[in-house]
C-alpha positions as a printed Julia matrix, in Angstrom:
299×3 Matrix{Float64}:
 104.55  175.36  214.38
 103.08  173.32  216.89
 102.5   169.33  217.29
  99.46  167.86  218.84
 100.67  165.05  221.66
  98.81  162.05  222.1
  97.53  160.68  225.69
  97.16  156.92  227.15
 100.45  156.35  227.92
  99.86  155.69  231.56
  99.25  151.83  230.14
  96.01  151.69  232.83
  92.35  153.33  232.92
  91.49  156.0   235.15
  87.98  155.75  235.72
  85.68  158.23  236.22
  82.38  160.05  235.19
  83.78  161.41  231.95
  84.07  159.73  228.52
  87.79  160.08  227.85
  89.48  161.64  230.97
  92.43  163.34  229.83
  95.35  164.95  232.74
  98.1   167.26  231.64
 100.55  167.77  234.61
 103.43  170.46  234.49
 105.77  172.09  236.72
 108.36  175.37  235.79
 110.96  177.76  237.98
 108.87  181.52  237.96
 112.03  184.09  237.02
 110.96  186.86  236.03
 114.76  188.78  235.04
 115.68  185.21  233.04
 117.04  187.19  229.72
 115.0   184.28  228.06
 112.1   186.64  228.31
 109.37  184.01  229.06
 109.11  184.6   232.78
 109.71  181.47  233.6
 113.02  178.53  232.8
 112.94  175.0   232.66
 109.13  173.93  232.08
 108.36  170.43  232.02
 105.36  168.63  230.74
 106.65  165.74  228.69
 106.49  168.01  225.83
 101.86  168.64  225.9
 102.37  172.18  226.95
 103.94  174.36  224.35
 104.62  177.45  226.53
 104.13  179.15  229.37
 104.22  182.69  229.67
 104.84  184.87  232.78
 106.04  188.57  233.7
 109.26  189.51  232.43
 111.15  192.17  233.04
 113.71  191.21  230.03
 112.33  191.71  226.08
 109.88  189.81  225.95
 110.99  186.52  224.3
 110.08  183.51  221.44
 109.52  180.18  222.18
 108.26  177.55  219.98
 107.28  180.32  217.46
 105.34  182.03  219.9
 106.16  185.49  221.37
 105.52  186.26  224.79
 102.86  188.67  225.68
 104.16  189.89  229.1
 101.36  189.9   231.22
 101.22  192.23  234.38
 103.17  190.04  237.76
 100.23  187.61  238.84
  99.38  186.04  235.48
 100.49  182.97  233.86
  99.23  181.98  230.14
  99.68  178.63  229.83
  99.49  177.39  225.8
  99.06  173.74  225.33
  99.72  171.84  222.56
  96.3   170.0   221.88
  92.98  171.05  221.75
  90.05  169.58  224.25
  86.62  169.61  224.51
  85.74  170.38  228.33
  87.96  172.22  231.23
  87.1   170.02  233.81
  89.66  171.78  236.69
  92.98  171.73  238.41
  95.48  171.77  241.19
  98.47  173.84  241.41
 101.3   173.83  244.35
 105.03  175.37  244.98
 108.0   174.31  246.2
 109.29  177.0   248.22
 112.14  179.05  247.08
 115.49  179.15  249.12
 116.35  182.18  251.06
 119.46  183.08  249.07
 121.78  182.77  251.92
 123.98  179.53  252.27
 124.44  178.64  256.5
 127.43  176.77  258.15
 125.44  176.24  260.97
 121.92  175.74  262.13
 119.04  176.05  264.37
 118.11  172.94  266.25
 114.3   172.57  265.19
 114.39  174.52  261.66
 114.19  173.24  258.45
 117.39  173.64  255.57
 117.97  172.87  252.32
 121.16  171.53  251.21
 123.08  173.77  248.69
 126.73  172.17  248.98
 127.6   168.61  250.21
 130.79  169.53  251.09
 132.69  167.24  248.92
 135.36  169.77  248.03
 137.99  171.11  250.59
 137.26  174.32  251.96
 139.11  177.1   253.33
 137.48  179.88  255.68
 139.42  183.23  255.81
 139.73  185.91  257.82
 139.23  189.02  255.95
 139.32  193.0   257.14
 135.87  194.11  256.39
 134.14  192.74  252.77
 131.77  191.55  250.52
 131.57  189.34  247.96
 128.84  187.19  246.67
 127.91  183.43  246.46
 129.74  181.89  243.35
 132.12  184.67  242.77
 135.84  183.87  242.2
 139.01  184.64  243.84
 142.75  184.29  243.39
 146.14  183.52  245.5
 148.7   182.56  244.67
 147.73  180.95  241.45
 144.72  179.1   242.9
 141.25  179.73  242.68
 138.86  180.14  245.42
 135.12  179.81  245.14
 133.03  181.93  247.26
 130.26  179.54  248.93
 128.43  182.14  251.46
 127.4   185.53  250.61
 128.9   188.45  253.3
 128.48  191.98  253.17
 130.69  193.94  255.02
 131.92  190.84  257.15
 134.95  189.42  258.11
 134.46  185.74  257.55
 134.72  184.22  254.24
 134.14  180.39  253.08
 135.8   179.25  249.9
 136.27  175.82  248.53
 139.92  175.64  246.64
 142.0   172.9   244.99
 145.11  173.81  247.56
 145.93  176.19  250.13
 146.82  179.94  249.49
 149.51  181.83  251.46
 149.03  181.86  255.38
 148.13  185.55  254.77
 147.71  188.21  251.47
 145.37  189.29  249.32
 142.23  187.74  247.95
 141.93  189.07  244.41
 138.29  188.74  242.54
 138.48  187.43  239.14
 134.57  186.83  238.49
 131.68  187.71  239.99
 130.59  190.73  242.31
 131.83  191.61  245.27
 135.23  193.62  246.5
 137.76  194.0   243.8
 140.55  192.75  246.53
 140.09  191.04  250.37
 142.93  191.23  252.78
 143.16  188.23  255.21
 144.87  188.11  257.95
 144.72  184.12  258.55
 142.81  181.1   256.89
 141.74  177.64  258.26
 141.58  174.4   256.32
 137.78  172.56  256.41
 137.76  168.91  255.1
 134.77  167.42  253.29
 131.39  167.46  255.52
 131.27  163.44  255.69
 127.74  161.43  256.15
 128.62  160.97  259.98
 128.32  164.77  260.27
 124.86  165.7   258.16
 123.11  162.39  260.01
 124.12  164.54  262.95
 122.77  167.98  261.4
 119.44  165.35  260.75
 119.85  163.89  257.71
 118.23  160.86  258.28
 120.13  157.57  257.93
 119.79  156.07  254.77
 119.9   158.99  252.35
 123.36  160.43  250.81
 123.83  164.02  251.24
 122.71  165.37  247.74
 121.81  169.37  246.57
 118.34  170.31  247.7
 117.54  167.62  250.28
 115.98  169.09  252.88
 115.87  168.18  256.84
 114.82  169.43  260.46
 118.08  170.57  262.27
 118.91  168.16  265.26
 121.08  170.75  267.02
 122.36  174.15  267.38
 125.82  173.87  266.29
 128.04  173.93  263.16
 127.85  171.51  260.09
 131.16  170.62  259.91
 133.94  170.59  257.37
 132.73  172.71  253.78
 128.82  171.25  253.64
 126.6   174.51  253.71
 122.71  174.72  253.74
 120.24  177.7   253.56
 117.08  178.34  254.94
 113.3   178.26  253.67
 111.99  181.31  251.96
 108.23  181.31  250.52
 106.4   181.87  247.13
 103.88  184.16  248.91
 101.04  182.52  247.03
  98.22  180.99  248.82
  95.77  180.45  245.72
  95.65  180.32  242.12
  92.53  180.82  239.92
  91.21  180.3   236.56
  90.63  183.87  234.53
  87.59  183.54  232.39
  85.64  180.43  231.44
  87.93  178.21  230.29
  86.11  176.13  227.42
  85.91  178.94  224.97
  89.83  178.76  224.13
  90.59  174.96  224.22
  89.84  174.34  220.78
  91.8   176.13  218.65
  91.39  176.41  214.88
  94.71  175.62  213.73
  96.83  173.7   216.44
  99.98  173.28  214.14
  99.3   176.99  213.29
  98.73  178.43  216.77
  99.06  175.81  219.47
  96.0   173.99  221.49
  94.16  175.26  224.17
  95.19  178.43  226.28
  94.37  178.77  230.2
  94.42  181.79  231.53
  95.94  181.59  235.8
  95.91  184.28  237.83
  97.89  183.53  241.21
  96.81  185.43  244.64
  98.14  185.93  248.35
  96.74  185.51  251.57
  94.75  189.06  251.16
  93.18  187.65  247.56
  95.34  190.19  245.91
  97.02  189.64  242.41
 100.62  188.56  243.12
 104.25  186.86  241.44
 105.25  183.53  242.9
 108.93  184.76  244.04
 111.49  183.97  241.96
 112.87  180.18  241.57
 109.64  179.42  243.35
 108.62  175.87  241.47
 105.29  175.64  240.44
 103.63  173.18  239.82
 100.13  172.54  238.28
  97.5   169.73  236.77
  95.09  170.46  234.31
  92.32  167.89  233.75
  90.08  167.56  230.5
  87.38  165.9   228.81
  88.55  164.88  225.19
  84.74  163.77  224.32
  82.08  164.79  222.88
  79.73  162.52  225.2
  77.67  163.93  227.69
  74.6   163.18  230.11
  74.07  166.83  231.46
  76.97  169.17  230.45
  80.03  167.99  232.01
């Protein structure tokens, strides 16, 4: 069951050459293995869009009511939750995904993303040959370590911990993926990364170091204490284009039966070729609408 929303909340006119302008504005994470089975996690829209519904390669799941109809990678359905009277256009536009790989250190000239402030203390061991992945857990002597950097086959780890472990042993994993045990031979204490230290990385002044600030490196060199970053990745989508003509399914029937409007989005790369945003790429997209009936010449 669905429940038309109603518009002129913005508390000021936009003016323009249509009767009763109406914008719906929306943005979503594209993740196409999410066991939710929609293709896509956290939409927002101020509740006026009632799904959206991307590729999945889970079951295809229910939202709202509605089942997702798995459309081939490229394709997003997006299902409001009024009806309109003219599609009048849009915008769309991504924030790049991250590159999946948290740093330590940095390029003088590139651009990071924050992924841990460093507020916790960390310890960096030295390990014979292993892997173990980001977020996976490890025990010594009846403390915990978090593992903040990906390595695969290396030989340096970074943890953050409440204490430290013994000043040599055995790391042994009790979540996550990655080696069942680590041997290290040694382990050094890193304090918190403190503001001092990311306005040196190039934070700029006046900002606190938070999770997914961004900044241009100011130097080749090391962060400092725990803080890590990771570097850009892309959504490899350079356009995104209505499928269809539009007005023939924005006016539904039955909206509290079967939603509003549907728009049809098919998203391309730079060769014009049907293509998925990569994962925990963030879309983002505004549809515009004529909610009158009034016209001079079509529009």
């Amino acid at each position: 069951m669905s429940q038309a929303r109603g518009f002129g909340l913005n508390g000021k006119s936009i003016y323009a050459n249509v009767a009763k302008l109406m914008l719906v504005e929306c943005n979503f994470v594209v993740d196409h293995t999410n066991g939710n089975g929609l293709g896509i996690r956290s939409l927002k829209s101020n509740g006026y869009i009632e799904n959206v519904f991307m590729n999945t390669t889970a079951t295809p799941g229910v939202n709202n009511g509605f089942t997702n109809p798995n459309p081939i990678a490229g394709y997003a359905l997006i299902q409001f939750k009024n009806n309109f009277n003219k599609y009048l256009g849009g915008t769309f536009g991504f924030v790049s995904p991250l590159s999946g790989t948290s740093l330590t250190s940095m390029t003088a000239g590139h651009a990071y993303t924050i992924t841990n402030v460093g507020a916790a203390l960390g310890y960096k061991f030295t390990v014979s040959s292993g892997s173990a992945t980001q977020g996976a857990t490890y025990t010594n002597s009846g403390v915990t370590y978090t593992v903040l950097a990906t390595i695969s086959s290396g030989t340096t780890l970074y943890t953050s911990g409440a204490s430290a472990p013994a000043a040599s042993g055995t790391l042994t994993k009790a979540s996550g993926t990655g080696d069942s045990t680590l041997t290290y031979s040694a382990f050094t204490l890193q304090g918190a990364t403190t503001l001092a230290q990311w306005n040196t990385a190039g934070l700029p002044a006046g900002l606190t170091p938070t999770v997914g600030q961004s900044f241009i490196s100011l130097a080749t060199a090391q962060i400092g204490g725990s803080g890590q970053v990771m570097a850009q990745s892309a959504s490899g989508i350079l356009g995104a284009e209505v499928v269809g003509d539009p007005n023939q399914s924005i006016a539904n029937s039955s909206v509290i039966t079967n939603a509003g409007a549907q728009i049809l989005v098919q998203f391309l790369n730079g060769s014009a070729a049907l293509t998925a945003p990569a994962d925990t790429s963030v879309c983002a997209m505004s549809f515009w609408f004529d909610g009158s009936t009034v016209t001079v010449d079509g529009i």
